[in-house]
C-alpha positions as CSV (number, residue, x, y, z in Angstrom):
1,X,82.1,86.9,107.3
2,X,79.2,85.8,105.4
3,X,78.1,85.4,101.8
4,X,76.8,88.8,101.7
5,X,79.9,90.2,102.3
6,X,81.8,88.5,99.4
7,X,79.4,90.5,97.3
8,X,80.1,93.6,98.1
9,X,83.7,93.6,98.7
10,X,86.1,94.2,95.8
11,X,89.1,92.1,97.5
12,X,88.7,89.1,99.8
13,X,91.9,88.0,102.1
14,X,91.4,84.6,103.5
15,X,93.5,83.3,106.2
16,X,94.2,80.0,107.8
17,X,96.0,77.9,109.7
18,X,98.0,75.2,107.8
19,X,96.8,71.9,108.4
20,X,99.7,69.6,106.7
21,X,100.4,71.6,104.2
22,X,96.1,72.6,103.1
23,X,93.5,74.8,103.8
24,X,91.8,74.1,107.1
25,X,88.6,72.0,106.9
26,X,86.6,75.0,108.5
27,X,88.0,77.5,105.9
28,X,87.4,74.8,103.2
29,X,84.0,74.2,104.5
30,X,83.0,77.7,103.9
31,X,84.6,78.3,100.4
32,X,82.2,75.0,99.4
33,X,79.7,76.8,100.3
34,X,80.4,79.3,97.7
35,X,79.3,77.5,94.5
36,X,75.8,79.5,93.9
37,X,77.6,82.7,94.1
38,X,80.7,81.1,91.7
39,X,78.1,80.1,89.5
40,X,76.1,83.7,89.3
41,X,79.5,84.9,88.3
42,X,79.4,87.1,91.6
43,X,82.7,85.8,93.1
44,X,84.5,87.0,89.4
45,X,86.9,90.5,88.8
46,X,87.6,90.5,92.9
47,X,91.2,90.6,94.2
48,X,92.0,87.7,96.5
49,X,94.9,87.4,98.5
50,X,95.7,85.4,101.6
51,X,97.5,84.7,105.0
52,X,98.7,81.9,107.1
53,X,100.4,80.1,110.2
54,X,102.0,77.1,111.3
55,X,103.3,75.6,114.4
56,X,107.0,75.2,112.6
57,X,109.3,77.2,110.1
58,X,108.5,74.4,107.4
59,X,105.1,73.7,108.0
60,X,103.6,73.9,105.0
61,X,102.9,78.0,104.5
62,X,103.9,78.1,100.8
63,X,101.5,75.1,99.8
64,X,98.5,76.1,102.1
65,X,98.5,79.3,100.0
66,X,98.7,77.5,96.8
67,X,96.1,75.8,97.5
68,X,93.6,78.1,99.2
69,X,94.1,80.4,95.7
70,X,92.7,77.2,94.0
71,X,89.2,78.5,94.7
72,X,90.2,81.6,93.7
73,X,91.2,80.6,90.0
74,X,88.0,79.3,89.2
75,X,86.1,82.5,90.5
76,X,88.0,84.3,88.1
77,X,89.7,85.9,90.8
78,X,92.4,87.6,90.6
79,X,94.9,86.7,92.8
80,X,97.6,89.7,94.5
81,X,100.2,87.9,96.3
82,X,102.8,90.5,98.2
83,X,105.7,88.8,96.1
84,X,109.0,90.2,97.1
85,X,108.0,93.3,96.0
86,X,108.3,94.8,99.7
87,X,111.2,93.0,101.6
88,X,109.6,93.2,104.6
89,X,107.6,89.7,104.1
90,X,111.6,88.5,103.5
91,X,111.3,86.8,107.2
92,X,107.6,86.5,108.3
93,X,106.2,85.0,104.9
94,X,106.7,83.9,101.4
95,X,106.3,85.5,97.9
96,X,102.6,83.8,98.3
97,X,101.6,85.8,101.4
98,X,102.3,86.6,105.0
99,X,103.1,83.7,107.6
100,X,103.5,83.1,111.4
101,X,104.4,80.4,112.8
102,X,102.7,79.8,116.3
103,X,105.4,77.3,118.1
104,X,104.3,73.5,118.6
105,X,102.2,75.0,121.4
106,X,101.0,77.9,119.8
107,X,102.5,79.9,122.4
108,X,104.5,82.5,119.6
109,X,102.5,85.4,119.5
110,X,102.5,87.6,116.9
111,X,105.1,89.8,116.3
112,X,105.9,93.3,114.8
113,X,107.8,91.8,111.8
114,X,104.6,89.7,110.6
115,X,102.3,92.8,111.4
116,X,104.3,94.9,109.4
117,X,104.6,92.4,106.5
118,X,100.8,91.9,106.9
119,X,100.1,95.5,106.3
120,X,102.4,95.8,103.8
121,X,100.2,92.8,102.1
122,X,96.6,94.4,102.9
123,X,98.1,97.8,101.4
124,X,98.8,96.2,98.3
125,X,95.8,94.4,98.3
126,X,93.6,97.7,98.7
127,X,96.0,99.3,96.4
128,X,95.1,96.9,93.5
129,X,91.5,96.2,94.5
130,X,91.2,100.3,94.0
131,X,92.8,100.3,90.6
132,X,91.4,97.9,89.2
133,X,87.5,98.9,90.2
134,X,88.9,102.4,88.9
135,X,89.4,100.3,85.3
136,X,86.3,98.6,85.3
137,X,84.1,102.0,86.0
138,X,86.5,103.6,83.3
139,X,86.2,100.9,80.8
140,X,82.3,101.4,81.3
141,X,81.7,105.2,80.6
């Protein structure tokens, strides 16, 4: 994904792998690059959500989503987690968004349980992204 296609999407789902507990650097290294379209107010009113993995149970899922929706806040994002709202994110995930974890080798592949707890996340996601544009074009007639 590109700059370009920030713009025209109305919800953005980033996903990384945890890297002690943060946003990797290459996933960080792009979102820095966001600052002229932050600035221009063009990142702002867009549902954000995001996804992670890590090589064990406690790896730092939870706070690697916390702070990836950092950059989000000050876009004036607005940030759709899947919550507990669907219980199937109850094993692969957190109320902050869907998790895998790979295996200290990375040799855990993923599974039905996180794919189904991932779509249950991107249909929520689409859900609220729709909604809300369906506001904004109301709120403007």
């Amino acid at each position: 994904a590109g700059h370009e296609d920030l713009l025209w999407a109305d919800a953005i789902v980033f996903g990384t792998p945890s890297r002690f507990g943060n946003v990797a650097a290459q996933l960080k290294a792009f979102i820095d690059t966001l600052s002229g379209l932050w600035h221009q107010d063009l990142l702002a009113d867009k549902v954000y959500s995001g996804f992670t993995s890590t090589a064990s149970r406690h790896g730092g899922q939870e706070s690697t989503l916390l702070a990836l929706y950092n950059s989000a806040y000050h876009f004036g994002g607005i940030i759709v987690p899947p919550g507990y709202k669907n219980h199937v994110i109850d094993g692969p995930g957190n109320p902050y968004g869907t998790g895998h974890v790979t295996g200290e080798d990375g040799s855990l592949a993923v599974g039905e349980e996180s794919l189904t707890a991932a779509r249950a996340q991107g249909r929520r996601v689409a859900e609220t992204a729709a909604a809300l544009k369906a506001g904004f074009a109301a709120k403007a007639e």
